[in-house]
GULUM-25050 format. One record per residue (C-alpha): x, y, z; residue number from 1. Coordinates in steps of 0.1 Angstrom, whole numbers. Layout:
// GULUM-25050
((X,Y,Z),NUM),
...
// end
This chain:
// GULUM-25050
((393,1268,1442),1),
((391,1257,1405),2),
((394,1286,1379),3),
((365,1287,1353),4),
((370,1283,1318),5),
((368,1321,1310),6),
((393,1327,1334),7),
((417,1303,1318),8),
((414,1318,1285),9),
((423,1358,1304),10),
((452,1340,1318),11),
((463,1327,1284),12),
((454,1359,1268),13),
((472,1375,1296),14),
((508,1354,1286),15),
((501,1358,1249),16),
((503,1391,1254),17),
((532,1393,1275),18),
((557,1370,1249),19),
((542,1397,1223),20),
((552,1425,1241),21),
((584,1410,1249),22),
((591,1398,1215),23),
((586,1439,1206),24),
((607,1448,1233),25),
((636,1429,1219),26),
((625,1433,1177),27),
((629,1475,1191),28),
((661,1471,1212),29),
((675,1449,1184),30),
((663,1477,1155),31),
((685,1500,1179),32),
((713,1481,1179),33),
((713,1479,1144),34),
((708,1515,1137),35),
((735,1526,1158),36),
((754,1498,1140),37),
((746,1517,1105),38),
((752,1550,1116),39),
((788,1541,1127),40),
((797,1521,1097),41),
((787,1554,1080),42),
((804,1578,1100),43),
((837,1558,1098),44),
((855,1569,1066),45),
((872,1538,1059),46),
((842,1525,1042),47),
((849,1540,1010),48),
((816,1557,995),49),
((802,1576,972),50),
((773,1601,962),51),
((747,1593,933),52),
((713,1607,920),53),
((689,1578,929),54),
((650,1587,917),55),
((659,1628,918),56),
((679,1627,955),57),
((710,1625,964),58),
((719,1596,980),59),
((751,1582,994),60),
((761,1545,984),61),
((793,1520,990),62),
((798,1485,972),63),
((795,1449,984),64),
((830,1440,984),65),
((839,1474,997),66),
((819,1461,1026),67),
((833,1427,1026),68),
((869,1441,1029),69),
((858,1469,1053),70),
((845,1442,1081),71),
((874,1420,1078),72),
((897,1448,1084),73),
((877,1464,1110),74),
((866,1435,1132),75),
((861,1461,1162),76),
((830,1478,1143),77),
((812,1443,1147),78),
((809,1450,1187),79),
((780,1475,1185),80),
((757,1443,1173),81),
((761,1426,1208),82),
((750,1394,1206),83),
((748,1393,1166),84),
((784,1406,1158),85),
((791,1369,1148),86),
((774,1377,1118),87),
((790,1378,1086),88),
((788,1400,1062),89),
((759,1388,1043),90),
((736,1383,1071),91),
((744,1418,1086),92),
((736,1434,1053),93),
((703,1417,1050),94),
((689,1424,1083),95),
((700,1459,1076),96),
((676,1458,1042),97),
((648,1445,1062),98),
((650,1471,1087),99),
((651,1496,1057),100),
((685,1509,1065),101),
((703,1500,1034),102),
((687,1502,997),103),
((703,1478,976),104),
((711,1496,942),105),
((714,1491,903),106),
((734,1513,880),107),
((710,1529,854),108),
((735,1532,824),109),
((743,1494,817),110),
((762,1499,785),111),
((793,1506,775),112),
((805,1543,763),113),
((826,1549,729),114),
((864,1538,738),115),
((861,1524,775),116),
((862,1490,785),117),
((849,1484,812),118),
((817,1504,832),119),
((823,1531,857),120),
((833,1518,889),121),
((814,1546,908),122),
((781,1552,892),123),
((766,1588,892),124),
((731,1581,887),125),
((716,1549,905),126),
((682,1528,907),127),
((662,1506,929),128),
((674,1469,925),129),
((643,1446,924),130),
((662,1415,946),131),
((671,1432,980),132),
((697,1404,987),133),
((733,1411,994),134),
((757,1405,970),135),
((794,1414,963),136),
((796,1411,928),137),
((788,1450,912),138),
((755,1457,946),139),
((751,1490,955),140),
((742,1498,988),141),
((729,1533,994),142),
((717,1544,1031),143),
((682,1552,1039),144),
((686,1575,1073),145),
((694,1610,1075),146),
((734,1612,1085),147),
((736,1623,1121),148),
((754,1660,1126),149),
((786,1663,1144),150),
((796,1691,1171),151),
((815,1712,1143),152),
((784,1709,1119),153),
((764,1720,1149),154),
((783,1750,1157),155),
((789,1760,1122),156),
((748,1761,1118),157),
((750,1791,1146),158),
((781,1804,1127),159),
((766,1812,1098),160),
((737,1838,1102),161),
((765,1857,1120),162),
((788,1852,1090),163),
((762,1869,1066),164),
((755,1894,1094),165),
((794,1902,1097),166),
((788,1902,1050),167),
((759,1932,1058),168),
((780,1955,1080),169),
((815,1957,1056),170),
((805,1989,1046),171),
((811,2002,1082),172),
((841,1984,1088),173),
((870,2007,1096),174),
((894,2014,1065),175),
((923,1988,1075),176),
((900,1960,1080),177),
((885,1966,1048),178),
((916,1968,1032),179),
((922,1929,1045),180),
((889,1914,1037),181),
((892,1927,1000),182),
((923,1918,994),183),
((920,1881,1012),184),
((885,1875,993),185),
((903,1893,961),186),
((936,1870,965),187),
((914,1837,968),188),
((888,1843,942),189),
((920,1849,916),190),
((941,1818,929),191),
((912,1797,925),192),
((906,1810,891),193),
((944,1805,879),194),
((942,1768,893),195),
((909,1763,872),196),
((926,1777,845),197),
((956,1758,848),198),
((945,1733,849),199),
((922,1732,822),200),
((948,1745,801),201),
((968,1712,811),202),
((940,1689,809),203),
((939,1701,768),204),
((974,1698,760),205),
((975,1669,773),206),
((945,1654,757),207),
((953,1667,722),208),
((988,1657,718),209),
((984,1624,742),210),
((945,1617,735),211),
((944,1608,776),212),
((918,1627,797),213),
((941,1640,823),214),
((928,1660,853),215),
((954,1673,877),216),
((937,1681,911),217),
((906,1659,901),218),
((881,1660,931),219),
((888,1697,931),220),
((852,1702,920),221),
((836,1671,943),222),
((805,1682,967),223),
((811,1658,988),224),
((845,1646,997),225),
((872,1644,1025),226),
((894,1672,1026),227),
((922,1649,1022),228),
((907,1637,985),229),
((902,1673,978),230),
((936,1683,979),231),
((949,1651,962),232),
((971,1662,935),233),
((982,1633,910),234),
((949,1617,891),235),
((940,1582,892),236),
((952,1560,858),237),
((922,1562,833),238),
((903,1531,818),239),
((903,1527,783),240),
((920,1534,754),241),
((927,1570,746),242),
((904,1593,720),243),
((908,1592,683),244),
((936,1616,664),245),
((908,1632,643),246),
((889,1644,672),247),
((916,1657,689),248),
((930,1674,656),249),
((896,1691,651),250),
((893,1707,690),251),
((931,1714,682),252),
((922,1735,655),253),
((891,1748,672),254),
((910,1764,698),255),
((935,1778,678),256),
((907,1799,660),257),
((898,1809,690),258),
((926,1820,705),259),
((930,1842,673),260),
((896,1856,673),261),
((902,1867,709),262),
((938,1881,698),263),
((917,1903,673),264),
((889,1917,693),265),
((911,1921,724),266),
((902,1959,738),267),
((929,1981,733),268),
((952,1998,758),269),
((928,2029,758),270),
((898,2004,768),271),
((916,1989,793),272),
((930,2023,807),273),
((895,2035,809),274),
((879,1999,825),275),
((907,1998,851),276),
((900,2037,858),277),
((863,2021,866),278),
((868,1996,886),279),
((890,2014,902),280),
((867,2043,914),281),
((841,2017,923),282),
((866,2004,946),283),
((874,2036,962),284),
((840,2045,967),285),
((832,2010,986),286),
((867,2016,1007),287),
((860,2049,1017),288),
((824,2050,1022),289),
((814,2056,1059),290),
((782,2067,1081),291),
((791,2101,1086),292),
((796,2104,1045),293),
((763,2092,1047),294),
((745,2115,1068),295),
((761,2144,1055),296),
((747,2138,1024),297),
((713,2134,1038),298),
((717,2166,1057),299),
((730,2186,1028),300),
((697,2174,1003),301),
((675,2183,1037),302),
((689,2217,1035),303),
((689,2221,1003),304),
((650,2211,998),305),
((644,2239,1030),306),
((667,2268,1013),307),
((645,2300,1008),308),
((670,2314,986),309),
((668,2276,964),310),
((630,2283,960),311),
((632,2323,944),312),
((658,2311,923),313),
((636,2282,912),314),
((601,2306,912),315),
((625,2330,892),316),
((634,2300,865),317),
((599,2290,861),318),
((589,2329,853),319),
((615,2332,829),320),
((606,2300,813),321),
((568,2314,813),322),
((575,2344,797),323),
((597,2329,771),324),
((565,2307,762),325),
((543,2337,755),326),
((570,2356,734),327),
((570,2330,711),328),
((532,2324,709),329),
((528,2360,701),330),
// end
């Protein structure tokens, strides 16, 4: 039995359709392959990055040869690809533009500041690049996708609300634990402080008699960073030559006026006597506040607004006051 001509065409139709959904299938499964690829590159923190301001967000960014270098290092990150982990570099990056995982970047201050030589090698603030090409040669990459959440991110989510509940109820903790939270949040607060200070401190004698911008501890104020960089000590060496002796003569000067304006008007030893005294007392009334002070002191006003004896003495004050009036009218 011969098909008809309209039959013909539903069969064709009918394999069109099948390669399309086929090719789908394999566009998706290869998007998937990808995006897992992207998500591990990011999660492994041998890719060094960074965090910039691109159009008012916060975005997180890495450099072409940082890339370069990572997969030649790492071969074994290639495997999630499959069949495209012979890729190189180049192509890998591409297909990761076209899929819109990667935003290929431009820094927005192109010019050189007052006594460096060379731009920042880290940007802070970032902007689209027009050709979304790779490229090793100062391309910034910044990811598109919202970072995936670990397990401890997870169960620090549910730690939290209890945290702030745990905040609420201090003032019906029992005295010794009360004792222990002030003093750890007291003892932290001040060492961080001192290590601020410190270190600025450092930072200015250095700069004014060595003109080099020297911060000891120097991702200590970084939002986003390993713990490892946070607690890294010694600063990198800076670019660029060192500040002018006139400037730092001025802020030299500067500071020692200030130093002696704050030597003048420094309280005296009665002030501080009498400050301490305060702080003190507010101290002592958090630490030995407790319900039952509480609702003693509720009971005692209740009684006191229902004394009989409260109220003549009141009617009695109000008559006196009454009669004073009209003495002095007449």
């Amino acid at each position: 039995m011969k098909k008809t001509g309209t039959e013909k065409k539903r069969v064709r139709r009918g394999g069109g359709s099948g390669n399309r959904n086929g090719n789908d299938f394999e566009d998706s499964k290869k998007s998937d392959v990808f995006q897992t690829f992207a998500e591990k590159v990011r999660d492994n923190k041998q890719l060094e990055s960074r965090w910039a301001i691109l159009q008012e967000t916060r975005v997180e960014y890495f450099r072409g040869k940082d890339f370069v270098s990572f997969l030649k290092t790492h071969p074994e990150v290639k495997e999630t690809l499959a069949s495209d982990q012979d890729l190189d570099a180049e192509d890998i990056v591409n297909t990761l533009l076209s899929k819109n995982l990667l935003v290929r970047c431009d820094r927005v201050v192109k010019t050189l500041r007052p006594g460096k030589k060379k731009l920042s090698s880290w940007p802070k603030h970032l902007e689209i690049f027009m050709d979304q090409l790779f490229s090793e040669n100062d391309a910034f990459f910044a990811w598109t996708f919202m970072k995936s959440r670990t397990i401890w991110q997870t169960i620090l989510s549910f730690l939290w609300p209890l945290v702030a509940f745990a905040v609420c109820l201090f003032p019906i903790y029992p005295y010794q634990y009360k004792i222990v939270v002030l003093y750890a949040c007291v003892g932290t607060l001040l060492f961080i402080m001192i290590m601020l200070l410190v270190r600025a401190i450092v930072f200015g004698a250095l700069w004014i008699l060595l003109g080099k911008a020297i911060w000891f501890f120097p991702n200590i104020n970084a939002e986003e960073v390993t713990f490892r960089e946070l607690i890294q000590f010694w600063p990198k060496k800076e670019e660029g030559e060192g500040a002018k002796w006139t400037s730092r003569l001025t802020y030299a000067i500067i500071t020692v006026v200030v130093i002696l304006l704050l030597r003048h008007h420094a309280p005296n030893e009665a002030a501080r006597a009498r400050y301490q005294k305060r702080v003190s007392n507010i101290i002592d009334d958090v630490l030995d506040w407790n319900p039952r002070m509480a609702l003693s002191g509720m009971m005692n006003a209740t009684e006191t607004t229902n004394d009989p004896a409260n109220d003549t003495t009141t009617n009695e004050t109000v008559d006196q006051n009454n009669s004073a009036e009209e003495t002095s009218d007449g």
